[in-house]
Residue frames as qw, qx, qy, qz and C-alpha x, y, z in Angstrom:
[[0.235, 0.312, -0.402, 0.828, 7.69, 14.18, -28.54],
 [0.614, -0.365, 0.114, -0.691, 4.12, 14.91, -26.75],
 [0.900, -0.248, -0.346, -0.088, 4.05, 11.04, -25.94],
 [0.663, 0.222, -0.372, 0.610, 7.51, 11.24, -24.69],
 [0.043, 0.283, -0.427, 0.858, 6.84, 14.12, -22.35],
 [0.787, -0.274, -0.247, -0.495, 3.26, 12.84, -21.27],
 [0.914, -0.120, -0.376, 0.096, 5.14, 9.77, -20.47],
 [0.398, 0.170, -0.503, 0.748, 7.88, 11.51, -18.37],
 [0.327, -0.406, 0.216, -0.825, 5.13, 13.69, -16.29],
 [0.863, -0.225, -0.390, -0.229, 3.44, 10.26, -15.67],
 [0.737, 0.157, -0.520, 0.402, 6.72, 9.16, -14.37],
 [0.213, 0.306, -0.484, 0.792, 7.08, 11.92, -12.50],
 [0.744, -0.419, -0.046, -0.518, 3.53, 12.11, -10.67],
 [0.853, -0.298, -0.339, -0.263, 3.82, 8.73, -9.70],
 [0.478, 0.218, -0.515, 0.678, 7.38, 9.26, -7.99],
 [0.117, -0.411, 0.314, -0.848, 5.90, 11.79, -6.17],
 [0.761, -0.368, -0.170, -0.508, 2.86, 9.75, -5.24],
 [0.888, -0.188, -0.392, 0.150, 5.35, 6.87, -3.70],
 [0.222, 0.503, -0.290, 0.783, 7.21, 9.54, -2.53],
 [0.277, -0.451, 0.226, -0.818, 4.32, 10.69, -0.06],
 [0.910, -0.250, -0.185, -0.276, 3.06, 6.93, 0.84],
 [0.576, 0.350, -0.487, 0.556, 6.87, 6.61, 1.81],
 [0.093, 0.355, -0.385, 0.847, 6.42, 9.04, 4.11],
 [0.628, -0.303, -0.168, -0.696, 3.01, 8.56, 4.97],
 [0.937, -0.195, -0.282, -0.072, 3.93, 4.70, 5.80],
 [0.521, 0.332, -0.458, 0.639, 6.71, 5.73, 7.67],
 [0.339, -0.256, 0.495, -0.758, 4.58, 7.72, 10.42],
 [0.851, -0.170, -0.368, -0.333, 2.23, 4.67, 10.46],
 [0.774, 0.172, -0.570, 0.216, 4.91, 2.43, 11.59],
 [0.283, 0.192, -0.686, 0.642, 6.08, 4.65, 14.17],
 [0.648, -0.427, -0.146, -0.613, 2.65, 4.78, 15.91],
 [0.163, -0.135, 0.882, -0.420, 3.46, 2.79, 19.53],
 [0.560, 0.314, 0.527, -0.556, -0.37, 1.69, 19.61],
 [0.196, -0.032, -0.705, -0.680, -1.47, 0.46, 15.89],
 [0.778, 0.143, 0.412, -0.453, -5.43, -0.24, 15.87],
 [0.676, 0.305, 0.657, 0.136, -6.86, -3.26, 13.56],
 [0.532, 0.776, 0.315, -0.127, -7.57, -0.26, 11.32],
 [0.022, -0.911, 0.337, 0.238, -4.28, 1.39, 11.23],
 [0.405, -0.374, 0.791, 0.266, -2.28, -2.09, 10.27],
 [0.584, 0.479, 0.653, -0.063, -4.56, -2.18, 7.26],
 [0.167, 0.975, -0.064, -0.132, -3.88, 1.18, 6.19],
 [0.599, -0.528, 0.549, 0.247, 0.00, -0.35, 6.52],
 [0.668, 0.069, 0.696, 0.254, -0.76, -3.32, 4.58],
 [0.486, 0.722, 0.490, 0.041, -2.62, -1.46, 1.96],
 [0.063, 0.932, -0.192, -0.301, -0.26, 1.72, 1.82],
 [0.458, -0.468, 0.667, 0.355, 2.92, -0.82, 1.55],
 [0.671, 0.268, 0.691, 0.012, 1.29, -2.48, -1.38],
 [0.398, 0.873, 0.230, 0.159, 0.02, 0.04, -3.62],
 [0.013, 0.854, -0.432, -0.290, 4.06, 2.06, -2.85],
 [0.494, -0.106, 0.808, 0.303, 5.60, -2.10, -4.26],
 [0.592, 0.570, 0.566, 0.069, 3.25, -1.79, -7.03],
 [0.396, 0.913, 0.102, -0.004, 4.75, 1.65, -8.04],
 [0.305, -0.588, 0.728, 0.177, 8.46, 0.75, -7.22],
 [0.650, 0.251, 0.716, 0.049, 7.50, -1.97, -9.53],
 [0.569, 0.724, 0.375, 0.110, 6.06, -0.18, -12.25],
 [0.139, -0.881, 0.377, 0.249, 9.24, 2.62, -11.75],
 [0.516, -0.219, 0.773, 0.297, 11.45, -0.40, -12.06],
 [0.642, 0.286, 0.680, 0.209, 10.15, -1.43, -15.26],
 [0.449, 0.880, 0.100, 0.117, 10.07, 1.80, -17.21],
 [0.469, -0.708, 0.466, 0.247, 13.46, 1.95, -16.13],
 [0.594, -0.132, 0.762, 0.222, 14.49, -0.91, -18.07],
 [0.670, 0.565, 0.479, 0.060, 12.19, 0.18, -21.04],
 [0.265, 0.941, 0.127, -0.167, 13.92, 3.04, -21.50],
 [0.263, -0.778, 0.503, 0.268, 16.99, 2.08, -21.64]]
């Protein structure tokens, strides 16, 4: 049961975390001007929110 609810708070953190890079990479985008640095910040935000839509996606599937 402790692994089981460990593993749901995990679940839930990391929602929230793709939650706020959602948002986060949403006001990027609308930025009229992007510097070199800001379209990094893009590349690097978009990645690391696929990697946790990813890893969502698969405990999905385990749990069922």
């Amino acid at each position: 049961q402790t692994n089981k609810s460990l593993h749901h708070s995990t679940l839930k953190q990391l929602t929230h975390k793709g939650q706020l890079l959602h948002e986060e990479l949403d006001s990027l985008i609308a930025i009229p001007h992007k510097s070199h640095q800001d379209s990094i910040h893009i590349v690097q935000s978009y990645n690391q929110l696929e990697s946790i839509v990813k890893s969502l996606k698969n405990n999905e599937h385990h749990d069922q």
